[in-house]
C-alpha positions as a LaTeX table, in Angstrom:
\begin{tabular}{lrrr}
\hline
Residue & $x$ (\AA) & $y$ (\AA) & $z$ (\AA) \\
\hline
Unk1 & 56.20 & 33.90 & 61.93 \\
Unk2 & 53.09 & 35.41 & 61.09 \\
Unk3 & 50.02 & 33.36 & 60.45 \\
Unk4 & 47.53 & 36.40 & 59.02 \\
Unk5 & 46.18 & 35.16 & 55.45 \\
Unk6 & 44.93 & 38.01 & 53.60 \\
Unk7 & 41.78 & 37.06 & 51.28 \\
Unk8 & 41.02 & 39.14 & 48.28 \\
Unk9 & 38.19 & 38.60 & 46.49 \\
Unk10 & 36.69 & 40.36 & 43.35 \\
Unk11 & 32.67 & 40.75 & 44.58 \\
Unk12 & 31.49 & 40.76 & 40.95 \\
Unk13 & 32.95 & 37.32 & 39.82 \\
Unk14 & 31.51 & 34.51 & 39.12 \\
Unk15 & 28.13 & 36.24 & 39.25 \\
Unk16 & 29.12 & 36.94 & 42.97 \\
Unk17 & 28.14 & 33.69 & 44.25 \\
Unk18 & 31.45 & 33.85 & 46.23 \\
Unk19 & 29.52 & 36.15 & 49.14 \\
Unk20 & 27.40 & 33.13 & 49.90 \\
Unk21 & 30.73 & 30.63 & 51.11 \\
Unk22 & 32.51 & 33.49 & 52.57 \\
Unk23 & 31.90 & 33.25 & 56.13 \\
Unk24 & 32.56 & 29.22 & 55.57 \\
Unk25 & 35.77 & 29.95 & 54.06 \\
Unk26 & 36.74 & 32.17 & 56.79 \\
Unk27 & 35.71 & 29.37 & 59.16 \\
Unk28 & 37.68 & 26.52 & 57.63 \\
Unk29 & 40.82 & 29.05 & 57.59 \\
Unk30 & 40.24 & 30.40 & 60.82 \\
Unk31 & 40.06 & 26.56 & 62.47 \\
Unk32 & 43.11 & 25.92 & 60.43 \\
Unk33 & 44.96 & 28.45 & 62.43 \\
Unk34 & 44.76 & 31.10 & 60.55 \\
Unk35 & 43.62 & 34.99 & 61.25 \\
Unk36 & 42.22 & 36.21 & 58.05 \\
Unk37 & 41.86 & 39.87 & 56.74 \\
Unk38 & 38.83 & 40.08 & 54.08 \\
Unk39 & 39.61 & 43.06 & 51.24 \\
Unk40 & 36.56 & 43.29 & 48.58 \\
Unk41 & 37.90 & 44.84 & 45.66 \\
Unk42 & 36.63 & 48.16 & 43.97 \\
Unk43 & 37.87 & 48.55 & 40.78 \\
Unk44 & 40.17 & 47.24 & 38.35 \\
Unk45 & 43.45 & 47.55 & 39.06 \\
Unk46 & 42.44 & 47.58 & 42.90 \\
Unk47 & 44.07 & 44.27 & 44.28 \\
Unk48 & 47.84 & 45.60 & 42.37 \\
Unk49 & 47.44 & 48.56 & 44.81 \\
Unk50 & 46.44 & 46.72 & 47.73 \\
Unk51 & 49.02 & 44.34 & 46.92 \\
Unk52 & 51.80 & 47.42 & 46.53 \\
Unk53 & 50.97 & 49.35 & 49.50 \\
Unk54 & 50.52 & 46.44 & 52.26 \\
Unk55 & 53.51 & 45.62 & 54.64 \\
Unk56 & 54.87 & 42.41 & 54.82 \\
Unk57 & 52.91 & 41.15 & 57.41 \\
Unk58 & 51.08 & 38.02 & 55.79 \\
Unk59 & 51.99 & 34.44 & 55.62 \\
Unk60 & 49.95 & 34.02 & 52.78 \\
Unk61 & 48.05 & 35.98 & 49.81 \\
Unk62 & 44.40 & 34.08 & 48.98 \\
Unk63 & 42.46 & 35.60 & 45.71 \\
Unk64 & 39.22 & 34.67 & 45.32 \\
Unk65 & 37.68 & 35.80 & 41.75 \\
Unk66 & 38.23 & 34.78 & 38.18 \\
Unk67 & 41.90 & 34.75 & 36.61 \\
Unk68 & 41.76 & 38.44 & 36.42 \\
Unk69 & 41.71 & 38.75 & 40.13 \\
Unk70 & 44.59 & 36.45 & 39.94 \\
Unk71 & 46.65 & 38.34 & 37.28 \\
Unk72 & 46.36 & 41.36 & 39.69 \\
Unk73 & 47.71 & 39.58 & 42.73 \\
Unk74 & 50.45 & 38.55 & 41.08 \\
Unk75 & 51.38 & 41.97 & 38.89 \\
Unk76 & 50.99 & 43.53 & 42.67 \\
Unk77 & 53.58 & 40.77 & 43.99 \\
Unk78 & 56.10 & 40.76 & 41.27 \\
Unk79 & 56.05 & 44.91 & 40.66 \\
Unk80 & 56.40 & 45.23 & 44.72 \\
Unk81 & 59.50 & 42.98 & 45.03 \\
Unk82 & 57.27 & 40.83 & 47.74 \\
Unk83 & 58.02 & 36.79 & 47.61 \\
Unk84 & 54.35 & 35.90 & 49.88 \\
Unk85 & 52.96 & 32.41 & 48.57 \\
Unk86 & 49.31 & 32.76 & 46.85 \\
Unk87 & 46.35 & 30.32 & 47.43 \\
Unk88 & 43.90 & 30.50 & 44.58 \\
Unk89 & 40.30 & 30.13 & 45.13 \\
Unk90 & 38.84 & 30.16 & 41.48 \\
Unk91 & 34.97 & 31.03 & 41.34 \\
Unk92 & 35.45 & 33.03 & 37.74 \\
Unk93 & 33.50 & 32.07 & 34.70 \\
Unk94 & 36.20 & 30.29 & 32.59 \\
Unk95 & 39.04 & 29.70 & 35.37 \\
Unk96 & 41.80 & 28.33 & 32.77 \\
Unk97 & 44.48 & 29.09 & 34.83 \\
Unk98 & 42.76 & 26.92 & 38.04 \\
Unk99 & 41.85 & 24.09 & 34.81 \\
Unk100 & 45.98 & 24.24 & 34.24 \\
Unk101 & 46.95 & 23.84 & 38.20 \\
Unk102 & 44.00 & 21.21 & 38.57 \\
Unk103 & 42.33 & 23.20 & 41.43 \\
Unk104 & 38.87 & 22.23 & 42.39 \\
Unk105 & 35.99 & 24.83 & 41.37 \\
Unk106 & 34.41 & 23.90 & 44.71 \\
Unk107 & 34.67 & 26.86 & 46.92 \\
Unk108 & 35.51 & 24.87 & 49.92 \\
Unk109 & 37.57 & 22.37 & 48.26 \\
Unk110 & 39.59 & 24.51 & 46.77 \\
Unk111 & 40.35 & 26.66 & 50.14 \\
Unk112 & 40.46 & 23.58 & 52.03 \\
Unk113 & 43.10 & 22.50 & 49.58 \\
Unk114 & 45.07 & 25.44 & 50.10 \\
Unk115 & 44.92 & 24.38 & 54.19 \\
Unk116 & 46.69 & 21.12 & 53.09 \\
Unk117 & 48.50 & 22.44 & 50.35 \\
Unk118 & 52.10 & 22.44 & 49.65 \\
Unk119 & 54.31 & 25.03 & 47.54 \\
Unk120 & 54.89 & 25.14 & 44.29 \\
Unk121 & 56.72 & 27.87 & 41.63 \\
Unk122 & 55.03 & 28.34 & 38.21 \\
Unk123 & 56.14 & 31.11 & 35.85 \\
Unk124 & 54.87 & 34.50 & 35.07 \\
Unk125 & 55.62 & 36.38 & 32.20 \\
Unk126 & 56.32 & 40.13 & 32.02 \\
Unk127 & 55.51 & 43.03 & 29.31 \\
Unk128 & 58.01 & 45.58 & 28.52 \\
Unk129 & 59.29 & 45.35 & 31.74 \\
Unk130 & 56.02 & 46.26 & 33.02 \\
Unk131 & 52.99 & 45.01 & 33.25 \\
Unk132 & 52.74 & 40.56 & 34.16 \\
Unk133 & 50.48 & 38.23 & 33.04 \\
Unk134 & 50.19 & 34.16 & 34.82 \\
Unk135 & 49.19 & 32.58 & 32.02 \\
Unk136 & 48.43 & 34.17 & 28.42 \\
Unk137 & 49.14 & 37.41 & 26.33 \\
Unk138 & 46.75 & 37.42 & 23.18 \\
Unk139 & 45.69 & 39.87 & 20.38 \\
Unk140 & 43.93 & 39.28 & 17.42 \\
Unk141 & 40.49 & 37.73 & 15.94 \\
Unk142 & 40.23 & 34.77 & 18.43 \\
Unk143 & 40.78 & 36.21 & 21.95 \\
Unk144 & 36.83 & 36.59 & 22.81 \\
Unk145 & 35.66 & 33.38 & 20.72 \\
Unk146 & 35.15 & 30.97 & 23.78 \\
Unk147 & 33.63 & 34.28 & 25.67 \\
Unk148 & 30.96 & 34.91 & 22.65 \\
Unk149 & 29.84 & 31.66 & 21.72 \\
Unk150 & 26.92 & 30.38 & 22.91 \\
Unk151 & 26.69 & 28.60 & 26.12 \\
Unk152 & 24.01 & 26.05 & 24.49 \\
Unk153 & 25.55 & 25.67 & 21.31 \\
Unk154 & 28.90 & 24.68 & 23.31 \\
Unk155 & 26.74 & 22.13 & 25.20 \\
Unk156 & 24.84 & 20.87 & 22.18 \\
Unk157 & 27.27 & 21.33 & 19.76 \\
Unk158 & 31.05 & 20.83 & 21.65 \\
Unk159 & 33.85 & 22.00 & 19.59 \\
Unk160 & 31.90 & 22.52 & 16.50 \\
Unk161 & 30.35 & 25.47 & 17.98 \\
Unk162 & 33.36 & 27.18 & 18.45 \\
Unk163 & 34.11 & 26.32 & 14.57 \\
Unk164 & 30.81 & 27.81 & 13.86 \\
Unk165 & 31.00 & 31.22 & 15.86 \\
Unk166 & 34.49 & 31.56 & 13.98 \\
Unk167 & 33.90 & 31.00 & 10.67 \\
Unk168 & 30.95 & 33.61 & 11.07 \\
Unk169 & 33.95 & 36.44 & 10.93 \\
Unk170 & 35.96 & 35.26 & 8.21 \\
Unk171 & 34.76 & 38.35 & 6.12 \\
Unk172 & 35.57 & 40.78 & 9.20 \\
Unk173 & 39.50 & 39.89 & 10.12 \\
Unk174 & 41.84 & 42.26 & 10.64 \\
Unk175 & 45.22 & 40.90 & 9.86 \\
Unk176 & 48.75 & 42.44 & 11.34 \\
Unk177 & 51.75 & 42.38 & 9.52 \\
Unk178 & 54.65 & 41.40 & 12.01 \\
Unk179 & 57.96 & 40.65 & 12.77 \\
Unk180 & 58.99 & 38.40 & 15.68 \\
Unk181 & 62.16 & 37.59 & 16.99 \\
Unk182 & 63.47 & 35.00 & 19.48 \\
Unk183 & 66.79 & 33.95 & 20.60 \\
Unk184 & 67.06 & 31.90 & 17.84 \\
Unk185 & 64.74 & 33.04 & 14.97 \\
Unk186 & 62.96 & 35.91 & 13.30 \\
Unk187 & 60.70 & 36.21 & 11.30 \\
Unk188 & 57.97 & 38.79 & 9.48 \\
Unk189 & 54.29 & 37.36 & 8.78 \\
Unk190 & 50.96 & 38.77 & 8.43 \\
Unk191 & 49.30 & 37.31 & 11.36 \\
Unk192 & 45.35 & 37.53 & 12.14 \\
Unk193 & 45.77 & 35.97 & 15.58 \\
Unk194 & 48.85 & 35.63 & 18.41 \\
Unk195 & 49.08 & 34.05 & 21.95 \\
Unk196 & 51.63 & 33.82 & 24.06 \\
Unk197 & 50.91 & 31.11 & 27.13 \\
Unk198 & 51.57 & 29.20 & 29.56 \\
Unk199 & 48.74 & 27.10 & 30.58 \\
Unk200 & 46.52 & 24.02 & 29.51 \\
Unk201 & 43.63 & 25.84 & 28.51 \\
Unk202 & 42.85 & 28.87 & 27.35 \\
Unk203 & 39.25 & 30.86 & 26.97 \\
Unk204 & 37.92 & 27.25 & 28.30 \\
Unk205 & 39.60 & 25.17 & 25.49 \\
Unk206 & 42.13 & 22.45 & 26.95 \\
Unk207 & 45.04 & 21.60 & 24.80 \\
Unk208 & 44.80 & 24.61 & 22.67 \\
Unk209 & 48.03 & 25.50 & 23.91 \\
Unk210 & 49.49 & 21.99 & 22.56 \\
Unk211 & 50.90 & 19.31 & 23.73 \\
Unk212 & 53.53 & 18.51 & 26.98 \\
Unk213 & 52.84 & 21.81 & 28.65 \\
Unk214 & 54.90 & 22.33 & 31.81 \\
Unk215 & 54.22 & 25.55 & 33.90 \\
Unk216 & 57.60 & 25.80 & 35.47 \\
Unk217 & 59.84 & 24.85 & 32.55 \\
Unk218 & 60.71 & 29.08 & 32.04 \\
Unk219 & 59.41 & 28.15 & 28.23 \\
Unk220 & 56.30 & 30.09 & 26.96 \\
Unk221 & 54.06 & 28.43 & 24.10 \\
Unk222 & 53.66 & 30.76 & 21.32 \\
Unk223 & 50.78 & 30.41 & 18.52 \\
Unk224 & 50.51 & 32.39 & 15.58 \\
Unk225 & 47.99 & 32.27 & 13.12 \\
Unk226 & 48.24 & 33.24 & 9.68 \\
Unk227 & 45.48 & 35.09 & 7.77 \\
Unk228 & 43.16 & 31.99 & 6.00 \\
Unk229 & 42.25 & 32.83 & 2.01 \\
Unk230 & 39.15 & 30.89 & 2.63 \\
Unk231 & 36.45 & 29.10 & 4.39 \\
Unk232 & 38.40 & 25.78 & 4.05 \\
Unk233 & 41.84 & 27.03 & 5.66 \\
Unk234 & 39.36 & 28.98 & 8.48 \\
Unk235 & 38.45 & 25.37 & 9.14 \\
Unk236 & 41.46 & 23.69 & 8.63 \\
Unk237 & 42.88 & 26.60 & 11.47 \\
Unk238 & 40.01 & 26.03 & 13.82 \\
Unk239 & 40.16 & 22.51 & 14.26 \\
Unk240 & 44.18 & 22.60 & 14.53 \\
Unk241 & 43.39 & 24.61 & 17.43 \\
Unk242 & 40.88 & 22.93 & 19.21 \\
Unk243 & 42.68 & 20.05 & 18.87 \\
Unk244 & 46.27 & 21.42 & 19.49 \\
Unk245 & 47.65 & 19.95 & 16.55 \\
Unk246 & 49.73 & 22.00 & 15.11 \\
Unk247 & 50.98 & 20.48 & 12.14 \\
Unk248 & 49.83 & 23.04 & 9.55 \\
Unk249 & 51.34 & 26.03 & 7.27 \\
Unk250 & 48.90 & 27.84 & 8.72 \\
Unk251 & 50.06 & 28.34 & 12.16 \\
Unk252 & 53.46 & 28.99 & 13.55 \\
Unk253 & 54.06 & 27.25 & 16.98 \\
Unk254 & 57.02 & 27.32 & 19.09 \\
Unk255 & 58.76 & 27.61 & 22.64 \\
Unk256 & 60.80 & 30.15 & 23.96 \\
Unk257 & 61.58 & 32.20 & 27.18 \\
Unk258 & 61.14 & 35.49 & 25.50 \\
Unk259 & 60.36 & 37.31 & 22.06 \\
Unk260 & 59.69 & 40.72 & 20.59 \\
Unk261 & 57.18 & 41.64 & 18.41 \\
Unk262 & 56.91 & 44.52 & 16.27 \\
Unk263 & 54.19 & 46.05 & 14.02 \\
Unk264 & 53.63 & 49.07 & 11.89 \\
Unk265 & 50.38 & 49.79 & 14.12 \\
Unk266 & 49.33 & 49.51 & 17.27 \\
Unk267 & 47.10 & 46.14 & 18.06 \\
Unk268 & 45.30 & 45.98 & 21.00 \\
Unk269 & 45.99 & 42.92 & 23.39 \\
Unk270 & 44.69 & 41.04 & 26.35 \\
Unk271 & 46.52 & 39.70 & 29.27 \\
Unk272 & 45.00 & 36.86 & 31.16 \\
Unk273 & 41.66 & 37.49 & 29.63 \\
Unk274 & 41.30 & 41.02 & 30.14 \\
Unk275 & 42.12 & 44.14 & 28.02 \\
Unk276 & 45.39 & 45.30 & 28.86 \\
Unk277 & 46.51 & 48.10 & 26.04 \\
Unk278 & 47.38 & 48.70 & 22.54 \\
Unk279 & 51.11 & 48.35 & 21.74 \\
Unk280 & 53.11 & 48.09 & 18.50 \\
Unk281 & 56.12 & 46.80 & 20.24 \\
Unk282 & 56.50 & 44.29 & 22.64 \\
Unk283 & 59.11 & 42.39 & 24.85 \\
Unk284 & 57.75 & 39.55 & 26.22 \\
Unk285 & 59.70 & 37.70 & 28.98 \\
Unk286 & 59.55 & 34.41 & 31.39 \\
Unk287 & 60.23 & 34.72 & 34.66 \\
Unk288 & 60.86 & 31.15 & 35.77 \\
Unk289 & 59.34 & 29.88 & 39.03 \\
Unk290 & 58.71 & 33.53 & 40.09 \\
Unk291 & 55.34 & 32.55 & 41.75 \\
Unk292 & 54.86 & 31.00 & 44.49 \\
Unk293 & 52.08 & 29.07 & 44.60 \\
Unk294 & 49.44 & 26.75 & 47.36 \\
Unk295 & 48.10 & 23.52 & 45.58 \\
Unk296 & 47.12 & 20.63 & 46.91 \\
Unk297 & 49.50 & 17.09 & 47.55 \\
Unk298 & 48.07 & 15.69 & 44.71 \\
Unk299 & 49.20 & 17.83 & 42.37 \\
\hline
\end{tabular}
């Protein structure tokens, strides 16, 4: 059996700190017993086609980047048929999907933790039969809140500045009118704001996802917001999801292994935090325990 690991990292994440522990983390792999292969990505969409076009000749697949970098490994996996286990080294700017596994931040920890790691499948979910995302599909007013608001007014402030940085665009949100169906409902709102998950945080928030999350379970979480009339239901929407309670008229919440959404337009949508096309329908679908992931014992 093989022991080649190959390492992709994304050069431009996490202000490309990542450059300074590389030759350490090819150390600690390389004592480990491992002969690693370094691939810098160049471009977006790079690591799917590195992903597509190698052979089969790795033990192991280790991206090293934000959860972008991560969402591309795993499209390039699940698109090429190939069942290769991934160690994830998280040095992004938000890294929800590392906050959900409970992988450490630290460089080293984190690839010495793959080292001593054992498997485990999570779920992916795919796009009109398409395109994959590891942990959310979003669209609407709130997907680049937690990106926008101020770094010191998060520190100073906590949740209340994310409150604050919302309520400024009350006057500017664009609401769709929709109609979603699931195995065992559907339904036609006029939604302002829609995400699809399946992780414990989300744009750095934990537990906006709600409560009991498992990431094997085949089950997304699925929040939709309805279009507020005012300042106060703004609030009222806000602090449901900060908190992830979800006990209000104003937001739909629910599990299911797939839905379709429709809409008169098209709305533009992110997967795993970055901008991934405009569609007015979509077929959303879990693929349970389709990725096979490194994390540590402890976990």
């Amino acid at each position: 059996m093989t022991n080649r690991i190959l390492l992709i990292y994304n050069p431009k994440a996490g202000k490309g700190l990542f450059l300074q522990s590389l030759p350490d983390v090819i150390d600690l792999f390389t004592k480990a017993g491992y002969a690693v292969e370094v691939y810098p990505t160049q471009a977006p969409g790079d690591a799917v086609r590195k992903i597509i076009q190698m052979r089969d000749e790795y033990c192991m697949i280790v991206p090293a980047g934000g959860d972008g970098t991560l969402d591309e490994v795993v499209t390039g996996l699940l698109r090429s048929g190939k069942d290769i286990p991934v160690g994830y080294i998280p040095v992004g700017s938000t890294n929800d999907y590392a906050s959900s596994l409970g992988l450490s931040t630290n460089v080293l920890e984190a690839a010495g933790d793959i080292v001593g790691g054992t498997e485990h499948r999570v779920d992916a979910g795919i796009v009109n039969g398409d395109h994959m995302f590891i942990y959310v599909a979003a669209f609407g007013a709130f997907t680049d809140v937690a990106y926008a608001t101020n770094q010191d007014m998060k520190n100073a402030l906590g949740h209340v500045a994310y409150l604050i940085e919302a309520t400024k665009r009350l006057g500017d949100l664009t609401s769709y009118m929709m109609r979603v169906t699931t195995s065992q409902t559907m339904t036609q709102q006029d939604y302002i704001f829609g995400m699809i998950t399946n992780s414990t945080s989300v744009g750095g928030i934990r537990n906006i996802t709600g409560k009991d999350v498992e990431l094997d379970d085949g089950l997304f979480e699925v929040t939709l917001v309805h279009n507020p009339k005012s300042i106060l239901e703004m609030q009222e929407i806000v602090g449901c999801l900060l908190t992830g309670n979800h006990d209000t008229e104003l937001i739909d919440f629910f599990r299911t292994d797939r839905l379709e959404l429709e809409s008169m337009q098209e709305i533009p949508w992110t997967f795993d935090g970055e901008y991934g096309g405009a569609y007015s329908e979509m077929h959303i679908e879990n693929r349970r325990r389709a990725i096979r992931m490194i994390l540590d014992r402890q976990n």
